[in-house]
C-alpha positions, 0 to 999 in steps of 0.5 A: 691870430686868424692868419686866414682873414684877408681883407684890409679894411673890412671893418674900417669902424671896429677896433681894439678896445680894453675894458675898464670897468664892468658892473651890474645894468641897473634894470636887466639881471642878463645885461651889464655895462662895460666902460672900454678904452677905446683909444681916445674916448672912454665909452659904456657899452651894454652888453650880454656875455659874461666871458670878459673882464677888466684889462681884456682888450676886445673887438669893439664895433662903433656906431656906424659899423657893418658886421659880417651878419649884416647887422648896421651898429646904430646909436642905442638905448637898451633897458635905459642905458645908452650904448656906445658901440657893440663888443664882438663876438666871432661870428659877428666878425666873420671868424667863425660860427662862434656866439657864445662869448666875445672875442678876447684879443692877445694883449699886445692889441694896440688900442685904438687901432682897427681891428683888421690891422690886428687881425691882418 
């Protein structure tokens, strides 16, 4: 898909994760919760953008990870709710200059896996 990103293991701690289950944050009217396969464990994930839906498979960014906007994904509660991870979009990523939405990934994205495999 982005035949032009080269590095291995640029983000060893972002994977390929499917969406479940999606529905309303009960305190923030531009928030929803997004509970993901994330290949081992089910999470819930807060997140901002509306371009996804069930049965999408997504980049998900686990605690620990380091984006490409400098950004260190930490363990979070936002509005009340505990989010596991962030979903991606494709500057957070590197991929381009993209923030409008997160990136949704080809359906033959094997869950679980990291996403530089998929992207390699």
């Amino acid at each position: 898909m982005f035949g032009w990103f080269k590095q291995k293991t640029q983000y060893p701690q972002v994977v390929v994760a499917q969406i479940k289950a999606l529905r309303a944050h009960p305190q923030a009217d531009k928030l929803q919760l997004v509970t993901v396969d994330s290949g081992g464990s089910d999470l819930e994930i807060v997140c901002g953008a509306w371009n996804i839906k069930v049965g999408d498979k997504v980049p998900l960014a686990q605690i620990g990870a380091k984006l490409a906007n400098g950004l260190a994904i930490k363990e979070a509660t936002i509005r009340g709710i505990k989010s596991g991870g962030m979903l991606c979009a494709a500057d957070e990523l590197g991929l381009g200059d993209d923030h409008t939405g997160i990136i949704i990934l080809n359906n033959n994205a094997k869950v679980g896996s990291s996403i530089d495999k998929y992207l390699n």
